[in-house]
C-alpha positions, 0 to 999 in steps of 0.5 A: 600180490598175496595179502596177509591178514591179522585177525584178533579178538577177544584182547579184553585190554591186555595190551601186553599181549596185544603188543606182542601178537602184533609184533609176531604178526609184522614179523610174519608179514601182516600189513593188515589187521581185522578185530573181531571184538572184546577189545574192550573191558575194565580197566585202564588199557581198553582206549590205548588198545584202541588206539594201538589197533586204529595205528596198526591198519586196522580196517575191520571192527566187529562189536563184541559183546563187552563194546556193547556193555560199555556202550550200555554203560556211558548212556546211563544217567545213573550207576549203581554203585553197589553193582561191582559190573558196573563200578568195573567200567567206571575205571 
């Protein structure tokens, strides 16, 4: 049986366009998808691209860059509010 696997990234919480290139690859026959990272960014639609990809088969997560700055940024006690990058993540 052949296989046909999606592979995304770099989606930085456009989910517009997330809906859209999963929509394309079901059409093509992907029954599974792997996120190869920079799903995250600022702004509201990091969690629900989350959620779509994690109701999608999505059976591999790779750590972007941005996964690793917003996880920086939910262990810090303090937030520098002067700072426009890390107010972004406050979003």
């Amino acid at each position: 049986m052949q296989q046909k696997i999606g592979v995304l990234a770099d989606v930085h919480g456009n989910l517009t366009a997330l809906e859209a290139v999963i929509a394309d690859a079901k059409n093509l026959g992907v029954t599974e998808f792997w996120s190869l990272g920079d799903i995250a960014t600022y702004g509201p639609n990091t969690v629900t691209s989350y959620r779509l990809l994690h109701q999608e088969n999505t059976t591999v997560f790779l750590q972007g860059n941005w996964e690793s700055s917003y996880q920086e940024y939910e262990r810090a006690t303090t937030v520098d509010l002067d700072d426009a990058a890390e107010v972004a993540f406050l979003n």
